[in-house]
Every structure is written in C-alpha cells, then in structure tokens.
C-alpha positions as CSV (number, residue, x, y, z in Angstrom):
1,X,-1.4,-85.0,96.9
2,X,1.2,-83.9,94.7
3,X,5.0,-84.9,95.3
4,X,6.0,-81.2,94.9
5,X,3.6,-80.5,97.7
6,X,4.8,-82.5,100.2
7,X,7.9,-81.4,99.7
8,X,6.9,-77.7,99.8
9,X,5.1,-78.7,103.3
10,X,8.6,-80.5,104.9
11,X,10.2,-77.1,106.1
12,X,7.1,-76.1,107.8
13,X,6.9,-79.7,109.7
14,X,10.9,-79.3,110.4
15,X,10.6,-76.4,111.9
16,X,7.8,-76.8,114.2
17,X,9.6,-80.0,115.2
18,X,13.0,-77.6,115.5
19,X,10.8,-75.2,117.9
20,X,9.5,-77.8,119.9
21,X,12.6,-79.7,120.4
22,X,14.3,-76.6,121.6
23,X,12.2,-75.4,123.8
24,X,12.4,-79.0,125.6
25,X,15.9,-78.5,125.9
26,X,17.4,-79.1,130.0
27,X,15.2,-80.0,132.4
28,X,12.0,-80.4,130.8
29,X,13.6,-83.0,128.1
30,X,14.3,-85.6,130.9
31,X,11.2,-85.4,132.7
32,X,9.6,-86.1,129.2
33,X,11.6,-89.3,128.9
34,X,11.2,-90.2,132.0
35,X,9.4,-93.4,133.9
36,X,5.9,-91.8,135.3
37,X,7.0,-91.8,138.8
38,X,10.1,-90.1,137.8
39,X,7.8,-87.5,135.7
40,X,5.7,-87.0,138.2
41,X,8.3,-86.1,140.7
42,X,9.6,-83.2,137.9
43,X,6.3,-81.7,138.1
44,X,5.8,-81.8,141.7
45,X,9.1,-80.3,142.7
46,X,8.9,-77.6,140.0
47,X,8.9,-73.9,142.1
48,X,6.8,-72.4,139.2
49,X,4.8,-73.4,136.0
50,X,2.9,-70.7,133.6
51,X,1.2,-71.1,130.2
52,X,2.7,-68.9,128.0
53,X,1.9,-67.1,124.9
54,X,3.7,-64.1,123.4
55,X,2.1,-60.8,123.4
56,X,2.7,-60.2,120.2
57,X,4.5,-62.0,117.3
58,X,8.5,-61.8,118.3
59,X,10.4,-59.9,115.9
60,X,13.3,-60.8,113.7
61,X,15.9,-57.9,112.3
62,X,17.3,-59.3,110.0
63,X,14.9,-62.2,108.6
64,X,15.5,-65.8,110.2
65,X,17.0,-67.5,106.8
66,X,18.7,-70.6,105.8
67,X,21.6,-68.9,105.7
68,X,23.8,-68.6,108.8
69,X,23.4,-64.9,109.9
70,X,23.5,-62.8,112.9
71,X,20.0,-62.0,113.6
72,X,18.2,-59.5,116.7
73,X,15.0,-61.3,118.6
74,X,12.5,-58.8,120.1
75,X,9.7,-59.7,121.9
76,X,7.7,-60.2,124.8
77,X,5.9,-63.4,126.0
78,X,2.9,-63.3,128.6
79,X,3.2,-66.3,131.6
80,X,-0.4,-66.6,132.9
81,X,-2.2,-69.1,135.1
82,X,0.8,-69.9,137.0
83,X,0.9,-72.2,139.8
84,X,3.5,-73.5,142.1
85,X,4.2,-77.3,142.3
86,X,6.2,-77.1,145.6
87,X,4.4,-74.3,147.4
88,X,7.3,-72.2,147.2
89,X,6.1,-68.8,145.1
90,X,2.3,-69.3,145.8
91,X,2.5,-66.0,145.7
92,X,2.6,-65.4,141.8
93,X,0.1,-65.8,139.5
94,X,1.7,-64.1,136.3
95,X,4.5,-62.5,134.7
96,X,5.8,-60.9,131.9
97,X,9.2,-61.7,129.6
98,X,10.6,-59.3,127.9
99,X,13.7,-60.4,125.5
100,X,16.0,-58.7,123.4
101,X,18.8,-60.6,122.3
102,X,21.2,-61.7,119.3
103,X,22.4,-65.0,117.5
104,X,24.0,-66.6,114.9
105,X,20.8,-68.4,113.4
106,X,19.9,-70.1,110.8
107,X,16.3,-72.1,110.0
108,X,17.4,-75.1,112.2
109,X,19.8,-73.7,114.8
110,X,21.0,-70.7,116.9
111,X,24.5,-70.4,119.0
112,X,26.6,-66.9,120.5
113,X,22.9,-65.9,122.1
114,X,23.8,-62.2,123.9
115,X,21.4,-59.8,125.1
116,X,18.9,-59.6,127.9
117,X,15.9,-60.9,129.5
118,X,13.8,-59.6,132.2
119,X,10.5,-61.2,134.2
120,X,8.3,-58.9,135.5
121,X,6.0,-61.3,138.4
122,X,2.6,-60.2,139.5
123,X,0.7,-61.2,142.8
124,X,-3.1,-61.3,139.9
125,X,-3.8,-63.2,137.2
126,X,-3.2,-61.3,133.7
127,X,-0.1,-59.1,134.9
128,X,-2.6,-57.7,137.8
129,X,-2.3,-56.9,141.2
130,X,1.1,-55.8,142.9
131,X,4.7,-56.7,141.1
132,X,6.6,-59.2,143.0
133,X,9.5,-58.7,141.7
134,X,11.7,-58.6,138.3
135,X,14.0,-61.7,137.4
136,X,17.0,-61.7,135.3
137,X,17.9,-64.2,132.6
138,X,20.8,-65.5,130.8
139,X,20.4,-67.7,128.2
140,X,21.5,-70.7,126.8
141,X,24.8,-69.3,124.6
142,X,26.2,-72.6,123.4
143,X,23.4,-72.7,121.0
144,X,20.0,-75.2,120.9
145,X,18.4,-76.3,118.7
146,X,15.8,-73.8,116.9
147,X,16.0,-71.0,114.7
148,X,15.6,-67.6,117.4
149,X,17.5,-66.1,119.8
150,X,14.5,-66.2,121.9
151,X,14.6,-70.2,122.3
152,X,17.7,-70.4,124.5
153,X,16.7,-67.4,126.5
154,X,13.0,-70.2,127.2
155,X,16.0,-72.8,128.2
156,X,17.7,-70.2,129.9
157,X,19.1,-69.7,133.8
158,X,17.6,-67.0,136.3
159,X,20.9,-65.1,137.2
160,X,18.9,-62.6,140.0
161,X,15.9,-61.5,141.3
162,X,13.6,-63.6,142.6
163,X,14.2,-67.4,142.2
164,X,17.8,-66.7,141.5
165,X,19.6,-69.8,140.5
166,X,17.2,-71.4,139.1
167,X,16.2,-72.6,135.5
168,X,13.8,-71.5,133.0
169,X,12.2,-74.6,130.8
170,X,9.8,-73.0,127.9
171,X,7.5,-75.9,125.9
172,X,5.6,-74.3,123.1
173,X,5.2,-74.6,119.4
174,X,4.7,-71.7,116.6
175,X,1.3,-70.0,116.5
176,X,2.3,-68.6,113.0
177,X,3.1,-70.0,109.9
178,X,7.2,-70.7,109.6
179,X,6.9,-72.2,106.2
180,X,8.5,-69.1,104.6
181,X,11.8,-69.3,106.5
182,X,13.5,-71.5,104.0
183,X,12.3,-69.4,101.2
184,X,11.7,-65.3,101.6
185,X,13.1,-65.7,105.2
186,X,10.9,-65.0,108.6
187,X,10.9,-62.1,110.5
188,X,8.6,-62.6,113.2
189,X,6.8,-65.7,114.8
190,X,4.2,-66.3,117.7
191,X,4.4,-69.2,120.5
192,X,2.1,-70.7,123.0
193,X,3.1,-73.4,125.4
194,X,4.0,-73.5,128.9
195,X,6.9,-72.4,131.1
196,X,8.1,-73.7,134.2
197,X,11.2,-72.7,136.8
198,X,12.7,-75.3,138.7
C-alpha cells in the first residue's frame, strides 16, 4: 500500500470512530467502561433497547464539510426488535424517530443543536399493530462529538410523552461511505446500531 493511500483512507477511519464515539456519549459510555457486574446492571435496568437503522440515508442541507457551518439534519431512523430490560414498556416492540434539526458542524464535531424530534411507539414489530404513544426529544445542545445534528438528538433527553424524563443512548456506526466529507463535503449518511432509554 501506497503512503498517499493510507492517508486518503484516515478521514474515513476518523470519522467512523467520530460517529461511534458520539453516539456512546451519557449513559451508554460508562456502562461500556464499566466492571461486568456494573455492565450488566446498565443493561438490566434499561426501560427500553431497539436496534436501529435509518429508513433512509439522513439528509444534510448544506453538505457536512470541514469547515465549521450551520448545517439542517433530516431524517428518520427505524427502532425494531425492542425489548424491555426492566419489564417496564413490555408493551413496545417498535418505533419510529423522526428528526429535523440544525447545528454548527463540522467533520469531527457539532454544538447549538435546535430543532425537533418525535418517537412514534408501536404495540408490533416493524411499526405494526396499535401506536402507543409519541415521545418528545431534546437533544444534546452543548455539542458531542460527531459531525450531524442527528448525533446529539441519539444522546438526547425524552422531554414528554411516554417515558418522560428519561434518556435516549443511540450506538451505531455509518452504513455509507463518509470518506468524502473532508473533500466534496457529505450530504447524507445511513446508521445502524442500537438504541436504548434508560
């Protein structure tokens, strides 16, 4: 391998580690750091965890760049499978998240996150069956680590709705090719990970 290939291949590894890292951010980061007891706790004690993918690839007006800009996130993001740790929302077995929100971002970072976030919960697998309810969320607006609006709304606090109070945790990692963010700019990514409310 060529040297001016690897380096053509470190933004892509930065910014999948960037992703990852900030969708780790609160209460998922400690319980990965955490002594296996302590770990294994986290998990139990968790109200709700999903797998999570987005519908379709979020979408960036303008570009995500290495230049600091404000940029829009659109998007929705599909929670299936989900169970409930601690027996308290046994009730839902899906939901939908629909964002639309705003940021100063750059490739590596995004802070001032406004806008809007809603959870649509369903009583079936695959958004089937009857709708539990909607949740609220507000995000993170100090800024994590990342380069989308949409990460701090996955580290983000349910403000109504059902499990009011509560946070959001998204793990997940780019589904798409992020390469081009440094360069040409990005405009839309995909993600697939889990989710979990505790």
């Amino acid at each position: 391998m060529t040297r001016g290939t690897r380096t053509e291949r470190r933004p892509a590894r930065a910014l999948m580690a960037a992703v990852v890292t900030a969708l780790t951010v609160g209460l998922a980061g400690p319980a990965a750091t955490a002594a296996p007891d302590t770990a294994s706790s986290a998990r139990t004690t968790a109200t709700l965890r999903c797998s999570m993918r987005t519908a379709s690839p979020v979408t960036f007006s303008p570009a995500v760049s290495a230049g600091p800009r404000t940029v829009t996130a659109r998007g929705t993001v599909n929670l299936n499978t989900c169970t409930s740790p601690n027996g308290r929302r046994k009730n839902i077995r899906s939901g939908a998240l629909t964002v639309r929100g705003s940021g100063r971002a750059t490739c590596t970072r995004v802070t001032g996150v406004r806008g809007s976030a809603t959870i649509t919960w369903y009583s079936g697998p695959g958004r089937t069956g009857r709708v539990v309810g909607r949740s609220t969320v507000t995000p993170a607006a100090a800024g994590v680590g990342g380069y989308t609006p949409l990460d701090s709304f996955l580290s983000g606090r349910i403000t109504s709705g059902p499990m009011a109070g509560q946070h959001i945790t998204g793990r997940a990692a780019p589904t798409t090719n992020v390469s081009s963010c440094h360069g040409r700019g990005l405009s839309s990514v995909g993600l697939r990970g889990t989710a979990s409310v505790s």
